[in-house]
N, C-alpha and C positions, 0 to 999 in steps of 0.2 A: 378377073381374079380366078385362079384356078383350084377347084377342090382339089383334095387327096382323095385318091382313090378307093373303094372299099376294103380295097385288100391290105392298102398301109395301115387303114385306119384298125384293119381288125389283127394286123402285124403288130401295131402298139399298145393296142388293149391288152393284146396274150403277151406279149413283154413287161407290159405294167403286173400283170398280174404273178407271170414267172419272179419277179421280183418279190412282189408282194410275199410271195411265199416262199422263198428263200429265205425273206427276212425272220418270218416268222417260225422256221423252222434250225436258225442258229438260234435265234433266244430260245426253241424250246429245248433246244442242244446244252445251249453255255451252261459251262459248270460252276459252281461258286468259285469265286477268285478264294486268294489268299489271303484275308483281311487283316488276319495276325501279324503278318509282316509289316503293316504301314502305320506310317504316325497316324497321331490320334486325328488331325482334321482331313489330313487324306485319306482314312479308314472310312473318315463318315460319310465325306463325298463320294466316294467314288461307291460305298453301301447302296448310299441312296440312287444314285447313276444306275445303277446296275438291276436295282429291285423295280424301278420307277416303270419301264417298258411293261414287265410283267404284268404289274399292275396295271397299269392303260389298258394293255389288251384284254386282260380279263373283264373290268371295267366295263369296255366297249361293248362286248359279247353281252354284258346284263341289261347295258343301254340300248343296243338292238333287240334284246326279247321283251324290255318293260315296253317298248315304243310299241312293237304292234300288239302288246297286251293294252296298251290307251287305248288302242285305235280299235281293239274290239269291244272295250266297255264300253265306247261311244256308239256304234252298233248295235250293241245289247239294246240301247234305248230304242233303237225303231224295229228291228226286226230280230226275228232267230240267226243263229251264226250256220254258218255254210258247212260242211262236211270236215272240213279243212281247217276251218277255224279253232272246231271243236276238238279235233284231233291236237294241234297245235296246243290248245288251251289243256287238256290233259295231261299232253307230254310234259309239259312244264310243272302242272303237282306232282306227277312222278318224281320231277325232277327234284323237288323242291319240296320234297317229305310230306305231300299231302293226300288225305286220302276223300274223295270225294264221297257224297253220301247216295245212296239212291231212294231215287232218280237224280240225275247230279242234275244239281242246281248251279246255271253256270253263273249267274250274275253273281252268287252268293262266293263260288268258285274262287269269280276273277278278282272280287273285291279283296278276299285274305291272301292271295296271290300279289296283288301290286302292294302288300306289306312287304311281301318277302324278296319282289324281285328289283330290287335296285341298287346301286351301287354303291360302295364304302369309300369315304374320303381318304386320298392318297396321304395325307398328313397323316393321318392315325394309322393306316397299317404299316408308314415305312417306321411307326416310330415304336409300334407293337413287337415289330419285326425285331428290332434294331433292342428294344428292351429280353425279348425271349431269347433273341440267339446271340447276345453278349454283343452284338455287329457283326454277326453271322461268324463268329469264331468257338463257338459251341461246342461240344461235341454232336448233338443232335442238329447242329445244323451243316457242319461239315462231312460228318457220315450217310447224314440221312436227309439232306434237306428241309428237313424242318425248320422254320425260320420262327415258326409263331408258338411254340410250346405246343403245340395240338397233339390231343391222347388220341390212342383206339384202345377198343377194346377185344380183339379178335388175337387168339393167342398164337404170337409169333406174327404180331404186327409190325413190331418195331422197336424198339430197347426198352430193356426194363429200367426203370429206373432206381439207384443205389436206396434211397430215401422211400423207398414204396415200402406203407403201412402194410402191416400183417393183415390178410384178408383182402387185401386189395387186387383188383386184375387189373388194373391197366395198363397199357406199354405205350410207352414215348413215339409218334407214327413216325416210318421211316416214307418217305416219299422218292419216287424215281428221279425227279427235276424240281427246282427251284419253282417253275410252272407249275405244276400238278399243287404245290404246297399252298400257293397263292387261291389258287380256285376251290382247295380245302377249306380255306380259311371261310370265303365268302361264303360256300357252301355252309358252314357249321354258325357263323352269327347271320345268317341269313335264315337258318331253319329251327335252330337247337331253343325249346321252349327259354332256358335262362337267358337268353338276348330280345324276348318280346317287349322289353322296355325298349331297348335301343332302337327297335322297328317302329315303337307308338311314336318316338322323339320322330326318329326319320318320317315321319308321314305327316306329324303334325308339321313340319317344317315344310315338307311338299305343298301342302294345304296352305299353308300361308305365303305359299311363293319364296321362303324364304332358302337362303344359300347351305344346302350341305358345307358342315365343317368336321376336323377332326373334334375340336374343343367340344362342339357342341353333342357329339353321337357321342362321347368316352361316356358319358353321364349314365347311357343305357348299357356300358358294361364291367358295372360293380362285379357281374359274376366268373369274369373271365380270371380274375386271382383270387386267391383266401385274403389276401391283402384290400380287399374291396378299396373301400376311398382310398387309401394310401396308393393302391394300384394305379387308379384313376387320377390322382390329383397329379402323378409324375409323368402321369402318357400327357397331361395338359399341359405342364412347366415346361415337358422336352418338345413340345409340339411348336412352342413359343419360343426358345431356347434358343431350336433348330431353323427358326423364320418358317418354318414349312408353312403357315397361316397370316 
């Protein structure tokens, strides 16, 4: 039987991967469709069609940083972390709004770290989505890609909003891509103290081996509306609703 040669074989790798990145550099292109225009079950579908990729890949991205974050707290137990590990292991509280103490303490580090770095079930954000930006027919979300309602607070971030209280500085965030808006998101109930319930469920559920769901993480984000339960018990109806669970 005859091999392929080294050269095909490293002809189809760099092909696989020229694709690979092509792909993901239209999703990080694609603009919001038109969702206005469509009937109500073809608005939803093709919402969720179109949000769902986003999500995976960001996803992915948290699922390759928590994995070699396991694989250094299992390390942690027999020896110190290599130069590289620890750098890595840093970069990630930077990332991840934390500030290490000195001397950093890495076990201490890693362990409030693998709170933070894991990923959010695709049911709850396309449905988060889907409640903040009308089915993405918003104004902040057709302007600005904002899909999730997320504030900033840096003036001349992104629209004011008509309804902002006297005294208030926040503006509505404008975001470049539908991407960018998604990895905001993770970023903010991933690091923002009012989501440390939703982080305690997520871990407990880790700990118990048990299945990440939308139903079950909405619980730890009472704070994400003024509507608290009311918020929450409809991100659970439509998460049901929609079969997304």
């Amino acid at each position: 039987m005859q091999t392929p040669s080294n050269s095909l074989v490293v002809g189809l790798v760099l092909l696989t991967l020229a694709v690979f990145a092509g792909t993901v550099w239209v999703l990080r292109e694609a603009p919001l469709p038109d969702f206005g225009a469509l009937e109500v079950a073809e608005k939803k579908q093709q919402f969720f069609d179109f949000l769902r990729p986003h999500i995976r890949e960001a996803n992915a991205d948290i699922r390759a940083d928590r994995a070699r974050l396991q694989a250094i707290a299992e390390d942690l137990q027999t020896h110190e972390l290599s130069w590289i590990d620890r750098r890595f292991v840093l970069g990630l509280a930077d990332a991840y709004d934390l500030e290490p103490a000195e001397p950093v303490k890495f076990q201490a580090l890693v362990d409030e770290l693998l709170l933070r770095v894991d990923e959010m079930p695709a049911a709850l954000m396309l449905i988060q989505a889907a409640k903040e930006s009308a089915w993405g027919t918003s104004k902040f979300a057709v302007q600005g890609n904002n899909l999730f309602g997320q504030q900033c607070f840096k003036k001349g971030c992104g629209f004011i909003p008509a309804a902002r209280a006297r005294g208030r500085q926040h503006e509505v965030a404008r975001f470049d891509s539908v991407r960018d808006a998604v990895y905001a998101y993770l970023h903010n109930v991933n690091t923002h103290p009012r989501y440390a319930a939703m982080r305690e469920i997520r871990a407990q559920l880790r700990t118990a081996s048990d299945t990440l769901t939308g139903v079950k993480l909405a619980d730890g984000l009472l704070a994400y509306s003024e509507r608290r339960e009311a918020y929450v018990n409809e991100v659970k109806a439509m998460i049901r609703q929609n079969q997304l669970e």
